[in-house]
PyMOL commands that place a pseudoatom at each C-alpha (Angstrom):
pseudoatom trace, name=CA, resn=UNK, resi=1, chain=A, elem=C, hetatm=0, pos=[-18.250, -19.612, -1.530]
pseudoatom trace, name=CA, resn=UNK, resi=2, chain=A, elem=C, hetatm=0, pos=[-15.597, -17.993, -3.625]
pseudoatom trace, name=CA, resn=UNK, resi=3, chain=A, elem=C, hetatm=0, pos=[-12.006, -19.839, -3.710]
pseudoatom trace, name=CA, resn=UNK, resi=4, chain=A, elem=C, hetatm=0, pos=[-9.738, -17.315, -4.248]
pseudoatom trace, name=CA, resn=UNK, resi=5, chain=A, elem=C, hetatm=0, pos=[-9.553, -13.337, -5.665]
pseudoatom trace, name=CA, resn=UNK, resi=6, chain=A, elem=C, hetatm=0, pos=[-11.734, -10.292, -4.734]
pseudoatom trace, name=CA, resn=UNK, resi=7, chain=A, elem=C, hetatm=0, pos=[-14.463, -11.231, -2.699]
pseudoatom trace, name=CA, resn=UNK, resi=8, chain=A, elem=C, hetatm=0, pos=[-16.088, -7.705, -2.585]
pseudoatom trace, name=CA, resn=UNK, resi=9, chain=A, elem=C, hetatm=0, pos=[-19.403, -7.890, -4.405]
pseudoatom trace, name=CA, resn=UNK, resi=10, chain=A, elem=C, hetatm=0, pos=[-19.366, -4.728, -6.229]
pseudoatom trace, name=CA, resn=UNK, resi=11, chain=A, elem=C, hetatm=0, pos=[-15.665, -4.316, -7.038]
pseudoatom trace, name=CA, resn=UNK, resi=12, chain=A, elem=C, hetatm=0, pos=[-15.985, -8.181, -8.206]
pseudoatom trace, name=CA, resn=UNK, resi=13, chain=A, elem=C, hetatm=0, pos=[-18.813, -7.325, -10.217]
pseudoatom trace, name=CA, resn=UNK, resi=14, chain=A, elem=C, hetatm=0, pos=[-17.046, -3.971, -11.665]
pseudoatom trace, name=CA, resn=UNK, resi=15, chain=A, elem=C, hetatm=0, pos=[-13.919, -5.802, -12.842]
pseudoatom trace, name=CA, resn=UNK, resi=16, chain=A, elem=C, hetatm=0, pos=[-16.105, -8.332, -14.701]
pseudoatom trace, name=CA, resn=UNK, resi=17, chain=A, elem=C, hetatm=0, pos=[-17.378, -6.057, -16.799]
pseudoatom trace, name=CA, resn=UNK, resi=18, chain=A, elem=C, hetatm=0, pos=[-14.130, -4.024, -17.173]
pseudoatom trace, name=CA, resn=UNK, resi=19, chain=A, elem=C, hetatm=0, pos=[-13.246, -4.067, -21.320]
pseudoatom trace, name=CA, resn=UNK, resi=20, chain=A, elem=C, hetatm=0, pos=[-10.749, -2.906, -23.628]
pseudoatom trace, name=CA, resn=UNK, resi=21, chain=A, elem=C, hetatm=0, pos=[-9.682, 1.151, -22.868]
pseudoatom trace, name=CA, resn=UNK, resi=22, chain=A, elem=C, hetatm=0, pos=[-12.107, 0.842, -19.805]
pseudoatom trace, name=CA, resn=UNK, resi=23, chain=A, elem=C, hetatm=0, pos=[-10.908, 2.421, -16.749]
pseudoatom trace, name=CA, resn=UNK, resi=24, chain=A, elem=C, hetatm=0, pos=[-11.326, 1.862, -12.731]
pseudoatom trace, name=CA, resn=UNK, resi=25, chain=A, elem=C, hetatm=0, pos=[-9.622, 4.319, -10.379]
pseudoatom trace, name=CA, resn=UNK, resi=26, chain=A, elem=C, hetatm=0, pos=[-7.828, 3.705, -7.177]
pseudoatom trace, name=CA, resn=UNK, resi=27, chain=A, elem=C, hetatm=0, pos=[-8.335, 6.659, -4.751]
pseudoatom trace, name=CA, resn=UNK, resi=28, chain=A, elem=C, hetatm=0, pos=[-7.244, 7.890, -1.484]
pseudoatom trace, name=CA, resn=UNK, resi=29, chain=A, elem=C, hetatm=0, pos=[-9.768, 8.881, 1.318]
pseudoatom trace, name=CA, resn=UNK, resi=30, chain=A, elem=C, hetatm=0, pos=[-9.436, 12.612, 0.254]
pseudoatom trace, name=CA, resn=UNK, resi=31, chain=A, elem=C, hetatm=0, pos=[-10.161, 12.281, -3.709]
pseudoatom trace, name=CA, resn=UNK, resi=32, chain=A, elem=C, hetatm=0, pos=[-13.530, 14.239, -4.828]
pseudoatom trace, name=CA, resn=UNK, resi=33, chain=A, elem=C, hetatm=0, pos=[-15.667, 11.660, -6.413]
pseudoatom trace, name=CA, resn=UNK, resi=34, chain=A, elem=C, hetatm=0, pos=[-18.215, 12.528, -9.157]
pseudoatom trace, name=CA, resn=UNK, resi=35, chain=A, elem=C, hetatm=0, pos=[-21.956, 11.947, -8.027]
pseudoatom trace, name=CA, resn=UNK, resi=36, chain=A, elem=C, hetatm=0, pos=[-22.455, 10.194, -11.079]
pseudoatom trace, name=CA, resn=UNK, resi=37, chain=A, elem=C, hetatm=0, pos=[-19.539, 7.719, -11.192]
pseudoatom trace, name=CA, resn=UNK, resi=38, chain=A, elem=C, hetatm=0, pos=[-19.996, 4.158, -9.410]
pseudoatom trace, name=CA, resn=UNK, resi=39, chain=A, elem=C, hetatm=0, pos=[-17.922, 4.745, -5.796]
pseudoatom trace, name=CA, resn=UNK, resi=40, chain=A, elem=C, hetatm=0, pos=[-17.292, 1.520, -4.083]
pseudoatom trace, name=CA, resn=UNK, resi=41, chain=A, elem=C, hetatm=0, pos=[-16.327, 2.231, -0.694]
pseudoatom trace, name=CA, resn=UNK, resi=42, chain=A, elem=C, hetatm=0, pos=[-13.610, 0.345, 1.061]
pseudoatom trace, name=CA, resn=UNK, resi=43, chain=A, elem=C, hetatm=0, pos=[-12.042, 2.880, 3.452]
pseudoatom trace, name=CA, resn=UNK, resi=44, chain=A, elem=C, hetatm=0, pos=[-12.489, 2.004, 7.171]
pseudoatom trace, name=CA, resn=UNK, resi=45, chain=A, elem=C, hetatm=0, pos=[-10.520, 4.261, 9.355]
pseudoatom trace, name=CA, resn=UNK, resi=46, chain=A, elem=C, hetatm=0, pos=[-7.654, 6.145, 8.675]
pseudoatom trace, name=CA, resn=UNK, resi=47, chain=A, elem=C, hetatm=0, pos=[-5.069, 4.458, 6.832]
pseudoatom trace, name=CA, resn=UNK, resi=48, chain=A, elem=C, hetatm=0, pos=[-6.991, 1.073, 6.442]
pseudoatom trace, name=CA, resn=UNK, resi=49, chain=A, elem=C, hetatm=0, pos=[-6.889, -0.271, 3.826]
pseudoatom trace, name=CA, resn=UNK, resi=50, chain=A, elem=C, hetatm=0, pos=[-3.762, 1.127, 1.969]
pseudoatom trace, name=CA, resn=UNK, resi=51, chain=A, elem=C, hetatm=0, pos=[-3.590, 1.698, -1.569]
pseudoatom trace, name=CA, resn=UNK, resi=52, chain=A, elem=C, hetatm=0, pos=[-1.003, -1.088, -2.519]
pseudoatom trace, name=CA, resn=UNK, resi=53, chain=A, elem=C, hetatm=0, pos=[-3.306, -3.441, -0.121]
pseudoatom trace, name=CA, resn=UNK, resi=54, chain=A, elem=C, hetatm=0, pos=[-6.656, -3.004, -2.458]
pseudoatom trace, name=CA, resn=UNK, resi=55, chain=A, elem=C, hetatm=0, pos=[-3.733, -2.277, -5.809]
pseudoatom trace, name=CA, resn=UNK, resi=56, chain=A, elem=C, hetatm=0, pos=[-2.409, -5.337, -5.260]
pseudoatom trace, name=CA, resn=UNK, resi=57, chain=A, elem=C, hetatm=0, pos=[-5.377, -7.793, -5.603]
pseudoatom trace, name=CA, resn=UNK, resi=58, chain=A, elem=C, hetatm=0, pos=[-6.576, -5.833, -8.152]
pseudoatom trace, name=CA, resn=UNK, resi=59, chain=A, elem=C, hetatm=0, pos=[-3.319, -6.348, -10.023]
pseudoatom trace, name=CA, resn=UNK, resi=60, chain=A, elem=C, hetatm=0, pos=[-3.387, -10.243, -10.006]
pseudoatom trace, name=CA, resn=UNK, resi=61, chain=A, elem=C, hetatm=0, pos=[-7.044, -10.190, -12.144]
pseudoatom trace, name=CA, resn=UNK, resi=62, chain=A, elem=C, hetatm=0, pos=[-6.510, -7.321, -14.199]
pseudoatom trace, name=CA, resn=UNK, resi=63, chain=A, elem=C, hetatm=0, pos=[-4.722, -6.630, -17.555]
pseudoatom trace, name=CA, resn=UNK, resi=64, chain=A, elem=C, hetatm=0, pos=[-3.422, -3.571, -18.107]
pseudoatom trace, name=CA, resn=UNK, resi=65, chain=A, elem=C, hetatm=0, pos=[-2.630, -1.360, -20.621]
pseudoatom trace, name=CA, resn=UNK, resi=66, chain=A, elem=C, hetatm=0, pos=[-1.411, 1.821, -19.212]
pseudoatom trace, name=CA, resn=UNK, resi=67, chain=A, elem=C, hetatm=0, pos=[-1.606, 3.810, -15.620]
pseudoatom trace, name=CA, resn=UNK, resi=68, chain=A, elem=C, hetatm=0, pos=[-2.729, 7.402, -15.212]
pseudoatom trace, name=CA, resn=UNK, resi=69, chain=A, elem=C, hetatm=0, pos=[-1.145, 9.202, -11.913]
pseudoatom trace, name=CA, resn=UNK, resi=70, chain=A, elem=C, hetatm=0, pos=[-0.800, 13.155, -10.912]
pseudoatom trace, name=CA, resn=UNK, resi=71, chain=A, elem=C, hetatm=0, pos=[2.666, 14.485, -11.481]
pseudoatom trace, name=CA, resn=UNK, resi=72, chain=A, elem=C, hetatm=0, pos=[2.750, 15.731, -8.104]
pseudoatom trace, name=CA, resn=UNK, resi=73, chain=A, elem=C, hetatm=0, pos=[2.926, 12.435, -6.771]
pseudoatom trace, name=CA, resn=UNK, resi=74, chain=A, elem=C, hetatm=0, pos=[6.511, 12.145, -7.900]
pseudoatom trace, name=CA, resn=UNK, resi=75, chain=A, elem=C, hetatm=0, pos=[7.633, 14.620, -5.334]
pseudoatom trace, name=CA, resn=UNK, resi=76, chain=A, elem=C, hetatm=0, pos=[5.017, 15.203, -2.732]
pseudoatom trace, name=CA, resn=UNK, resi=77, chain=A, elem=C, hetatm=0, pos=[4.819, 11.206, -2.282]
pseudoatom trace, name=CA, resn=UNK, resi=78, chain=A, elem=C, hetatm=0, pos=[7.879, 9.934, -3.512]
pseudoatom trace, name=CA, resn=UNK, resi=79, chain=A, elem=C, hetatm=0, pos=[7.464, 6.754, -1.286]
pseudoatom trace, name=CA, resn=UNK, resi=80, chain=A, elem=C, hetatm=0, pos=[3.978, 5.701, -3.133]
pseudoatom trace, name=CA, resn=UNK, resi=81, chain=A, elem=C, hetatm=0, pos=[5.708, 6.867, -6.740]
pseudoatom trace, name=CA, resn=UNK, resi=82, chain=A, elem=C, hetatm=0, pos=[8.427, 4.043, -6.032]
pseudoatom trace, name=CA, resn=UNK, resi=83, chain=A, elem=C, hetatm=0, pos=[5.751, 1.670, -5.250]
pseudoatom trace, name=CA, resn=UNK, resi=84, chain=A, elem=C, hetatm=0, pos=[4.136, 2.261, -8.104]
pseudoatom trace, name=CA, resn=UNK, resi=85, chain=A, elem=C, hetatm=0, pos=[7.215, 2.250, -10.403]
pseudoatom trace, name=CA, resn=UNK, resi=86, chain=A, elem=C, hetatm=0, pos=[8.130, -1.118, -9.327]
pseudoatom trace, name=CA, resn=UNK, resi=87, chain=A, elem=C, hetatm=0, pos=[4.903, -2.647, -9.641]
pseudoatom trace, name=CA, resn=UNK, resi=88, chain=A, elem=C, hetatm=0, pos=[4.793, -0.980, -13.158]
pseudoatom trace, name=CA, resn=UNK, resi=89, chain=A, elem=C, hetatm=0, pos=[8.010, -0.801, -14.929]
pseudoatom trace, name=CA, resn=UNK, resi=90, chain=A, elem=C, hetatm=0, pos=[6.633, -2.257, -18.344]
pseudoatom trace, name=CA, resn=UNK, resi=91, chain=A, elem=C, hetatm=0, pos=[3.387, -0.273, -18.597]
pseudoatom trace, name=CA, resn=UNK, resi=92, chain=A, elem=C, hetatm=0, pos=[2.477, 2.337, -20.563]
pseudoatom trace, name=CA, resn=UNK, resi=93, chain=A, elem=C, hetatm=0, pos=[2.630, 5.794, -17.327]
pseudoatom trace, name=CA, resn=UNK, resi=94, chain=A, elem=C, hetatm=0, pos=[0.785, 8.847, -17.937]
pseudoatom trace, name=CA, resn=UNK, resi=95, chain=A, elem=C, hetatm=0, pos=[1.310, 11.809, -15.932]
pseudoatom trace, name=CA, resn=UNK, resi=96, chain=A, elem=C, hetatm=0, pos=[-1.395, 14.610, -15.134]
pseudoatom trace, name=CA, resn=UNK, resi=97, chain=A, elem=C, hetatm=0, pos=[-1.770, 17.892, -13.228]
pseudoatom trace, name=CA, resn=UNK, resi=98, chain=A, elem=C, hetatm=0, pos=[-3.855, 17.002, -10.306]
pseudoatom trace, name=CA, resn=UNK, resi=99, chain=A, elem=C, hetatm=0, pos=[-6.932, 18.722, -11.530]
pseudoatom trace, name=CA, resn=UNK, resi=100, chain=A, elem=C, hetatm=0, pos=[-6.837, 17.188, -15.058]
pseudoatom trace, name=CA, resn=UNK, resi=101, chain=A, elem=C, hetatm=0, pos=[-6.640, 13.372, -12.738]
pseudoatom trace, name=CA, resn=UNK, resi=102, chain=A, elem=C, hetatm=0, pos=[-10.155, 14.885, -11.227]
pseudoatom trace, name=CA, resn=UNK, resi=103, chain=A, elem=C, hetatm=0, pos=[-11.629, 15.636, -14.590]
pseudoatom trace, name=CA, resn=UNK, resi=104, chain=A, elem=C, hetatm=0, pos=[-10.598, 12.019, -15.726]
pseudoatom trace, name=CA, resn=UNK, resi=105, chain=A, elem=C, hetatm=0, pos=[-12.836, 10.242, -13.214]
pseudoatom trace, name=CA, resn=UNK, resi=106, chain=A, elem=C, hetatm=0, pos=[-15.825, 11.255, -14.786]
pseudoatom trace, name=CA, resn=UNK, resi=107, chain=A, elem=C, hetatm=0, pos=[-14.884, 8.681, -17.743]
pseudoatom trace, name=CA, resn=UNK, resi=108, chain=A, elem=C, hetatm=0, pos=[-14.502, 6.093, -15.521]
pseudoatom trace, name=CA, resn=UNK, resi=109, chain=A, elem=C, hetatm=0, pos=[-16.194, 3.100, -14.683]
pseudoatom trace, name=CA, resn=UNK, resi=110, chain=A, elem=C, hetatm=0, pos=[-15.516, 2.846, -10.892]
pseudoatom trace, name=CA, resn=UNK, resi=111, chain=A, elem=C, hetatm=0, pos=[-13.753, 4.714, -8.151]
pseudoatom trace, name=CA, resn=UNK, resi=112, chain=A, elem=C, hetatm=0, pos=[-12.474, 2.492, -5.508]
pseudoatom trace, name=CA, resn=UNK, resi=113, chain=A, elem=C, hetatm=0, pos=[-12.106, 4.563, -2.219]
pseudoatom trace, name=CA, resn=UNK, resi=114, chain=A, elem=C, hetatm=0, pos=[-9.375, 3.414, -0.189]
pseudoatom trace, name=CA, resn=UNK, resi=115, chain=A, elem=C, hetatm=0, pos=[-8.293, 4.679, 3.381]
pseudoatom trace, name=CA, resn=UNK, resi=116, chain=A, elem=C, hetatm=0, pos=[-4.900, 5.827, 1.992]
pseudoatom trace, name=CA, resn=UNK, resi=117, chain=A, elem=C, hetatm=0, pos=[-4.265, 9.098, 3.608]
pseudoatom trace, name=CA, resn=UNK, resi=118, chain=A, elem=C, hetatm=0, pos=[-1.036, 10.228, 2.158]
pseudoatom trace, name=CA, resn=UNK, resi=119, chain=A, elem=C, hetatm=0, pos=[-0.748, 12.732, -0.991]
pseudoatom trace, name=CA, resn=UNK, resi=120, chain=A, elem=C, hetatm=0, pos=[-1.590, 12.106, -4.250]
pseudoatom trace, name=CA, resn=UNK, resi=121, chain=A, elem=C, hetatm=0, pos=[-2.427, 8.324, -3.689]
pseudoatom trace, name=CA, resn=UNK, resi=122, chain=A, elem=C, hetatm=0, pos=[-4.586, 8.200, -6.846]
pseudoatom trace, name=CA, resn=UNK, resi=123, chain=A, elem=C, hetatm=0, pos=[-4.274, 6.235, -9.838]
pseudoatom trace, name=CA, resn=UNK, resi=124, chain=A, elem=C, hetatm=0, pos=[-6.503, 5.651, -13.175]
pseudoatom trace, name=CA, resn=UNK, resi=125, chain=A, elem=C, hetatm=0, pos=[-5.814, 1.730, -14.320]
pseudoatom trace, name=CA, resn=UNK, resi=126, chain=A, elem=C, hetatm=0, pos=[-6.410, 1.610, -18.103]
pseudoatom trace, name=CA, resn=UNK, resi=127, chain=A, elem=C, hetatm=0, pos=[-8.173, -2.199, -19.021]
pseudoatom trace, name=CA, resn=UNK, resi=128, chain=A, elem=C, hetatm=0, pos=[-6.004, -3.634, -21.514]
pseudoatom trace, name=CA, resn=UNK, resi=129, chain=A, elem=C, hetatm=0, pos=[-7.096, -7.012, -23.536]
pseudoatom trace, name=CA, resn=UNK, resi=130, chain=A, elem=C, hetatm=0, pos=[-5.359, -10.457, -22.943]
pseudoatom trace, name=CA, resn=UNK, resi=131, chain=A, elem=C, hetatm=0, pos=[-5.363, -12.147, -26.659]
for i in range(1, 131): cmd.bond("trace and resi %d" % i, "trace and resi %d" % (i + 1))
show_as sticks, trace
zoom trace
C-alpha cells in the first residue's frame, strides 16, 4: 500500500505524467467539462470535498509554474480569491473572463471535479519543471 500522497488511482496516475507547460484543472461541481478531456470525479455531495481540500494535496507533489483563475472570482468569491492568494503569492496569476477559463480546459490534461459549490471555484495549475 501507498505511504503517503494522493492515493486516488487516476489523479495519481494523471500527475505522473504531468510535464513541463502541462496543465490539470481544479473545478467546482458546476464547471462544464469537455467530453473529450480526462474528468476524474471526486465530488460526493454538496460541498464535499472542497476545493482547498483536493488543492492542497495536490500542492505538496506538484511544481508549478503559473495559475490560471476567472477574474470574476476576485469579487463574486472573494473568500476563495484570498485562499488562493495566500497559497500563491510567488507564482506566476493569470486572470480570464469566465468563458475564455471554459475554452482553456480543452488544452488540458485533466479536470478534477470537486464538490465546491461556491462561484468561480475553478483554477488551471500550469506544470512547471523542478531542475
Amino acid at each position: 500500500m501507498k505511504k503517503d500522497g494522493i492515493l486516488n488511482k487516476e489523479l495519481s496516475t494523471v500527475l505522473a505524467s504531468l510535464g513541463h507547460t502541462d496543465t490539470i484543472v481544479i473545478a467546482d461541481c458546476g464547471l462544464p467539462i469537455p467530453d473529450e478531456v480526462t474528468r476524474i470525479d471526486l465530488s460526493i455531495v454538496k460541498g464535499v470535498p472542497s476545493f482547498l481540500a483536493v488543492l492542497d494535496p495536490l500542492l505538496a507533489e506538484l511544481e508549478i509554474e503559473a495559475i490560471t483563475v476567472a477574474e470574476e472570482m476576485k469579487t463574486h468569491n472573494p473568500n476563495m480569491y484570498e485562499a488562493i492568494q495566500q497559497r500563491f503569492s510567488g507564482v506566476e496569476q493569470h486572470f480570464v473572463s469566465h468563458e475564455q477559463f471554459k475554452e482553456m480546459l480543452h488544452a488540458a490534461k485533466a479536470v478534477i471535479r470537486t464538490g465546491e459549490a461556491t462561484p468561480y471555484a475553478n483554477m488551471i495549475l500550469h506544470s512547471g519543471v523542478n531542475f
